[in-house]
N, C-alpha and C positions, 0 to 999 in steps of 0.2 A: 168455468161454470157452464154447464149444461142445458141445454131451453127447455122451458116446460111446454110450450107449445107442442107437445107430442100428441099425435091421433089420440083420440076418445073413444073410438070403434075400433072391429078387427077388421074391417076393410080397410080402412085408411091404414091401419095400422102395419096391415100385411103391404101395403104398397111402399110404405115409407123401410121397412125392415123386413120383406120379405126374403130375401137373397141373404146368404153369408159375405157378402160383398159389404152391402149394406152396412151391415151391422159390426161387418170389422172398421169401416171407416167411423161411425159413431163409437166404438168402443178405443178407437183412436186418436178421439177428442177425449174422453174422459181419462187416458191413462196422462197423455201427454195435454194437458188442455191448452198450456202456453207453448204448444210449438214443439216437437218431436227434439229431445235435447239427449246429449251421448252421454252415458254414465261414467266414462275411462277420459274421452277429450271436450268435451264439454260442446263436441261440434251439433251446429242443428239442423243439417240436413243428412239425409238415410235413405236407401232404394228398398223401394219394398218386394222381398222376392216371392215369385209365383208360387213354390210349390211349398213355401212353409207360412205362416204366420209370423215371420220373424222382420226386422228391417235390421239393416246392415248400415253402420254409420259412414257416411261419403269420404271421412279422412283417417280414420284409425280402421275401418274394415269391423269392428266390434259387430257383433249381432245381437239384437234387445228381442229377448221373443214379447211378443203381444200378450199372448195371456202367463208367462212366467211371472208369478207371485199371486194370481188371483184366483177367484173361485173356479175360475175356467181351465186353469192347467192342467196338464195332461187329460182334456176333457176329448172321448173318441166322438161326442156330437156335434154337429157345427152351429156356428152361434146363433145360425136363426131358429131353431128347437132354445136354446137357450133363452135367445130374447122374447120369446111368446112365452116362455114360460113365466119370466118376470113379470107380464104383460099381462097375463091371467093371476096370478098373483097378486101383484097389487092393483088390479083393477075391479078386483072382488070386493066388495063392499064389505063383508063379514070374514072374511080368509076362504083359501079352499083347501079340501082334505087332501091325503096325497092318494086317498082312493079316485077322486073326482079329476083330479092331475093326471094321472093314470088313463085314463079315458081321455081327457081331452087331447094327450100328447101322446097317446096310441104305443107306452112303454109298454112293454111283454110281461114286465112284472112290476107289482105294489113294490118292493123294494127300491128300485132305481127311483119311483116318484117320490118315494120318503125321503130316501136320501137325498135327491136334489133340493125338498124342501127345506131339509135342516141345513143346507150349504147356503140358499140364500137367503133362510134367517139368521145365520151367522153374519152377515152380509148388512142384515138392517140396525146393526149396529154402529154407529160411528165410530171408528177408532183415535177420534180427538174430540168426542163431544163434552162442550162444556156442563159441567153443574149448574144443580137448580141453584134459584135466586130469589132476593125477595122475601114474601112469607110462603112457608112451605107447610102444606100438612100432613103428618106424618103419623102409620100405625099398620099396623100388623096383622093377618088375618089365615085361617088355616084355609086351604084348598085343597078337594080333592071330595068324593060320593062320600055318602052318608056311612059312616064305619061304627061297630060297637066302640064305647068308650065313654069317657067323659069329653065334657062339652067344653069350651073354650080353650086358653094355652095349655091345658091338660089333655088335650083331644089326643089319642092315638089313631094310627093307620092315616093320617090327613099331613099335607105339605105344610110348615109355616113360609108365609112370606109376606116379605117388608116393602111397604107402599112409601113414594114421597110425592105429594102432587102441588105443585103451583099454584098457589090456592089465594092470590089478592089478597088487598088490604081492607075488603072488604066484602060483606054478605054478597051471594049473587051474581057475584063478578067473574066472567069466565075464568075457566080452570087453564092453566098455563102448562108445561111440560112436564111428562109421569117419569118415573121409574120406579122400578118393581124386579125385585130377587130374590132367591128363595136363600133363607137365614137356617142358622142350625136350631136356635131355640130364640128366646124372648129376652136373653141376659145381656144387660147392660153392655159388653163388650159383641155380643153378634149386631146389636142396633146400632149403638153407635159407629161400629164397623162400617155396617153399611149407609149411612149416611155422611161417613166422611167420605164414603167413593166417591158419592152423590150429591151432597148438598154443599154450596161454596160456604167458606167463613166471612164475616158473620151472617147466615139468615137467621131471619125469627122463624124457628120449627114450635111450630102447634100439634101437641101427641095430649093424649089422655092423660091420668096420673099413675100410669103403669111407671113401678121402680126401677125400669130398664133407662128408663128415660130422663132420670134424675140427674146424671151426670153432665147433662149437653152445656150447661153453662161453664163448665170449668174446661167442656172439652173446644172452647169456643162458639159459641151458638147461644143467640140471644134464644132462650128457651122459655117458651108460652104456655105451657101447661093448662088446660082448658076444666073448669067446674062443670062434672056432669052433675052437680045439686038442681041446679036450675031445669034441666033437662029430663030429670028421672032418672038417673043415672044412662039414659039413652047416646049414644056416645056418636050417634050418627046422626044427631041435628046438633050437636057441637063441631063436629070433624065432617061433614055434609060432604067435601070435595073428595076427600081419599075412600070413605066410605062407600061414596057413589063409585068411583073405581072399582073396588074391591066386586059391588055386583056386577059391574058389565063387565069384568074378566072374568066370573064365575058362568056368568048366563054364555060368554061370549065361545068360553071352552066346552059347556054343554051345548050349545046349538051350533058350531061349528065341527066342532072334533068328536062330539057324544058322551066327552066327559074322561075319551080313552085317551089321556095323557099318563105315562108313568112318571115316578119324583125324577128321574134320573135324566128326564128329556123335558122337564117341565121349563126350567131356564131359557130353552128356546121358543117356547109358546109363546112365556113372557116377555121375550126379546121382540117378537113379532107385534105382540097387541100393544106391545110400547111404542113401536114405528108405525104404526096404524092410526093411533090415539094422539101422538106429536104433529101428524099432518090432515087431522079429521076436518080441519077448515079448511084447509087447503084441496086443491083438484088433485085425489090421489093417483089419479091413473098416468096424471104427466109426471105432477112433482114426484108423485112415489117413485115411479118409473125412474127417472132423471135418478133421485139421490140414491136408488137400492144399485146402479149400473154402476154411480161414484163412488160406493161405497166398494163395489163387490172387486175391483182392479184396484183396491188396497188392503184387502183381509187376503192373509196367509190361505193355501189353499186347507183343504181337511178331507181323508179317504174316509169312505166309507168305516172304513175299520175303526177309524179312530170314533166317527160317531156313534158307534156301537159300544165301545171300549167302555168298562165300566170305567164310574169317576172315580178320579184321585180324591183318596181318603181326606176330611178338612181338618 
């Protein structure tokens, strides 16, 4: 485990990880945190040699590169451009653009800061995170600027995506852990879909009386179907926690990014405001800092190309 005790300024901050020295010994605790251990002899001591990033295990000779398997491999910048970058990332309150990246890390072009951005929101993802728990509220909402069409699950030209939020057992009660991903449509097999990624057996999920939703009790889920009669059929003082979500990711996309998100990269937005929104109580600039470094020396790396690549058909 990694201290969140990390600077809160760029002065402190640059003194603690100014140098690639620095920043290789901290990215040293996170890769190995219990002790530098050999993947072939199981030995745990290694010399670290000067001209690579690599360490060399002291009885088999094996070599473990440092950033082989992370975001960082085969990266030609050194990690402290890296670690300032996550450092202005998540120490920004709202997100920063990767125009604004771009500037503060003096890349020659908007493309390299895009790209690094979608590498370390790949990154804010945990690759063992558990499912929600508890009472979860759940529903669905389209994203994306005002387009001709019809208005609700019939909208065209707009993204659907499927909210589950933490939402206590009772009125009031802080909101506990999101996730949020974009669905193909509103059919009972894309919702349930993604709430079995999501949400552990049995919680009690709270959705509207949309017929997508019909099936959660047989698909295991104690399933709470909410009366919008009492409400006006207003579905957001029944569902108040996922609802609230739904605008602060809308507001959040327009007043961070201007709303220029296409469908095809929108999943990583999502990925981000999800890792933003899971540590909003918490000191984001250390914890963030801490868990996006843990996170990022265990996601497979991804080239640019591949971020580009259109997506696999679903």
């Amino acid at each position: 485990m990694l201290p969140d005790d990390l600077p809160e300024d760029m002065p402190s901050f640059l003194a603690q990880f100014g140098t690639d020295e620095q920043c290789r010994e901290y990215l040293f605790k996170a890769r190995w945190p219990g002790g530098f251990r050999c993947a072939v002899c199981g030995h745990g001591d290694a010399y670290a040699l000067k001209t690579k990033i690599v360490y060399e295990c002291v009885a088999c000779r094996k070599q473990h590169s440092l950033l082989a398997g992370t975001i960082f491999e085969q990266t030609k910048t050194g990690l402290a451009r890296w670690f300032l970058a996550i450092y202005l990332v998540t120490s920004s309150k709202g997100g920063i653009a990767a125009a604004e990246l771009q500037r503060q890390l003096g890349f020659g072009s908007y493309q390299t800061a895009w790209s690094w951005l979608h590498k370390l929101r790949k990154a804010m993802v945990r690759p063992d995170r558990e499912p929600l728990a508890g009472r979860v509220e759940a529903d669905e909402s389209y994203v994306g600027g005002p387009r001709p069409g019809k208005r609700g699950r019939g909208a065209e030209g707009k993204t659907l995506v499927a909210g589950a939020v933490e939402a206590g057992a009772s009125e009031g009660r802080r909101l506990g852990r999101l996730r949020l991903a974009v669905v193909p449509d509103a059919s009972a097999a894309s919702l349930e879909g993604f709430l079995a990624a999501h949400v552990a057996k049995p919680a009690t999920v709270a959705t509207d009386g949309w017929r997508g939703y019909l099936g959660l009790p047989a698909a295991g889920y104690d399933h709470g179907p909410v009366s919008l009669s009492a409400s006006r059929g207003d579905a957001a003082l029944r569902l108040p926690g996922i609802h609230l979500v739904f605008s602060l990711v809308k507001r959040w996309l327009l007043g961070t990014h201007h709303g220029a998100v296409s469908e095809k990269h929108l999943p990583a937005y999502l990925d981000e405001y999800v890792f933003r929104f899971n540590r909003r109580t918490a000191n984001l600039v250390s914890h963030g800092f801490a868990r996006l470094i843990e996170h990022a020396v265990r996601i497979k790396p991804s080239t640019y190309r591949a971020i580009v690549a259109a997506p696999t058909p679903a």
